[in-house]
N, C-alpha and C positions, 0 to 999 in steps of 0.2 A: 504493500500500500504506500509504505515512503517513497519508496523507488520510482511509482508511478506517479506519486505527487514531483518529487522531482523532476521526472522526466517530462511532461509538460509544462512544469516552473522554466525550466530551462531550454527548452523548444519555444514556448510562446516568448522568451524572452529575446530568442535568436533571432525569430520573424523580426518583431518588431525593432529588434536594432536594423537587420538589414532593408527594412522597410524607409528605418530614418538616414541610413545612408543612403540614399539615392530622392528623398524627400527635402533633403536637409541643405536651406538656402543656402550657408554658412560654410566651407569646406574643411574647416578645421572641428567642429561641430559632424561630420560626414566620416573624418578618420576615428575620432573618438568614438561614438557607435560604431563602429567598423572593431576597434580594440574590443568595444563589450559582447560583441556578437562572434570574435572569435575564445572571448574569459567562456560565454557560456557554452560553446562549441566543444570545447576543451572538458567543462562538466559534462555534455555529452558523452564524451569519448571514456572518461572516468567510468561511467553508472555501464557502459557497454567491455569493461577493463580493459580499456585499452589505455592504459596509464601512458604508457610511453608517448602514444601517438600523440597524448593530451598536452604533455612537457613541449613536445617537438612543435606543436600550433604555439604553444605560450613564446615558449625560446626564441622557434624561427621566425611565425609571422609577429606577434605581439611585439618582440623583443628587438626585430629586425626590419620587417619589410612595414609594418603600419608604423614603427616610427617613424621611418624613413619618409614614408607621405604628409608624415607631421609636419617632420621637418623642411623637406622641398616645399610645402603650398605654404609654410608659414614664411618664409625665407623670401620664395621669390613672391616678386609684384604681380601677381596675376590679375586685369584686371575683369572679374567674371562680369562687370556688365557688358562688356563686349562680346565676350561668351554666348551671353544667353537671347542675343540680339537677333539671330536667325534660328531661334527655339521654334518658333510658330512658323515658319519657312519648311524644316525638317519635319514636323509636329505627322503628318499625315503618313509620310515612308515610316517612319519610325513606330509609327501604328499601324501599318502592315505587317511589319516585321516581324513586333511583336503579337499581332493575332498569328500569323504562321504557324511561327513558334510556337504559340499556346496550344493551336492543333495541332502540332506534333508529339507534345507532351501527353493531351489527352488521348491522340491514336497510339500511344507507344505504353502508357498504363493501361489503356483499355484492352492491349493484345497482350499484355503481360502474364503471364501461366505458369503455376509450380507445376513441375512435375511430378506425379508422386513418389518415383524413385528417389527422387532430390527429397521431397517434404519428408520421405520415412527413416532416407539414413544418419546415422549418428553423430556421420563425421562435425565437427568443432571446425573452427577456423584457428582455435587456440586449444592448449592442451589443461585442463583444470589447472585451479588457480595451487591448490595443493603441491604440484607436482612441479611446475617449472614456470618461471614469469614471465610476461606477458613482452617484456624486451630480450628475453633469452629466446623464445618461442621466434620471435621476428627475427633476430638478428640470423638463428640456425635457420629459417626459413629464406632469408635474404641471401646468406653466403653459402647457401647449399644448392636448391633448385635454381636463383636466379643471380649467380655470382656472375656472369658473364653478363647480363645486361644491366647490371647496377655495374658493375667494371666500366660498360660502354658509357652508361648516362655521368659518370664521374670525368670521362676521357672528354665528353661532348662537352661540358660545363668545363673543363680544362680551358680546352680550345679557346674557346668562346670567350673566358675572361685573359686568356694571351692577347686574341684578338682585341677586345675593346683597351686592354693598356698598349697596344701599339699603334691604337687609330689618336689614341689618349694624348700618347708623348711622342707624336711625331715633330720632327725636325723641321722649325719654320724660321727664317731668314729678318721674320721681323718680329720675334719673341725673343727678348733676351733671356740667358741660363747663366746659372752659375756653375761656373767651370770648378770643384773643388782638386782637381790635379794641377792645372794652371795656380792655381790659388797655391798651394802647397809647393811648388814647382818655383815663388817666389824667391828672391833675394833682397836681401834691405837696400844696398846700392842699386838696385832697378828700379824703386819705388817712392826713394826717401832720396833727396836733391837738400843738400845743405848749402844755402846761400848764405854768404857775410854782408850784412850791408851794413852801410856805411853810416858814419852819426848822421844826422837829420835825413839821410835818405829811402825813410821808410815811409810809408804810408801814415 
């Protein structure tokens, strides 16, 4: 009975944040519901023991990526009323779009079917909580059946942040750098000029 208070406490909470992220005039107002709706995400994942998965929402998105929207819209001058100026221009595509989409949702739950071979067998996706935990369970599941393709997606995400620090620092003719080799490469006599000058002949 907790459990199921719960789990609607924290379902009806997630709607409604992400309802006020995409509601929400204010964009910093937009990330913040966007943090609560991934806090109650994360008690979802808890009440379903996926303890790990819950840390990894808090750690990586909380901790990482909806900061970081924090920090980018509150940093830069974005000015959204210019933004929002061709709202009622787009207003009609974007309501096609999304009726589509809604009928795609409703055709793809409506053809949705357990099988009963699936509804009657045992198997767990995790093994009791007794026996071995719910990050040991994942990780033997991750570097056993699917060790080559998390090897790949590790290699692809490599790539990928090679790439953006060499589009990053590339070499541009009218950006000055500091050379710290030249720098250290120095001598006091190539730098420092001792002038004698004369009585009254100074500035």
């Amino acid at each position: 009975m907790i459990q199921a208070l719960a789990f609607y406490l924290f379902a009806a909470v997630t709607v409604a944040s992400g309802v006020m992220v995409i509601s929400s005039r204010n964009p910093v107002h937009s990330v913040l519901f966007l943090i609560l709706a991934f806090f109650n995400a994360a008690a979802l994942f808890v009440l379903l023991g996926a303890e790990f998965l819950a840390m990894i929402l808090i750690v990586v998105y909380v901790g990482a990526v909806a900061v970081l929207f924090l920090f980018v819209v509150m940093m830069l001058d974005i000015n959204f009323v210019e933004l929002r100026q061709g709202f009622a221009r787009y207003l009609p595509i974007g309501a096609a779009i999304g009726l589509v989409l809604l009928a795609e949702i409703f055709l793809a739950v409506g053809a949705w079917t357990v099988i009963p071979v699936t509804a009657d067998s045992s198997i767990t996706p995790i093994p009791p909580m007794n026996e071995v935990t719910n990050t040991h369970a994942l990780g033997a599941l991750i570097y056993t059946h699917y060790v080559y393709l998390f090897q790949t997606a590790g290699l692809i995400l490599l790539v990928a942040m090679i790439g953006a620090i060499v589009l990053t620092l590339r070499s541009r003719s009218d950006v000055k750098r500091q050379s710290v080799d030249e720098q250290n490469a120095r001598r006091p006599e190539d730098v420092v000029e001792v002038v004698k000058v004369g009585r009254g002949g100074g500035v």
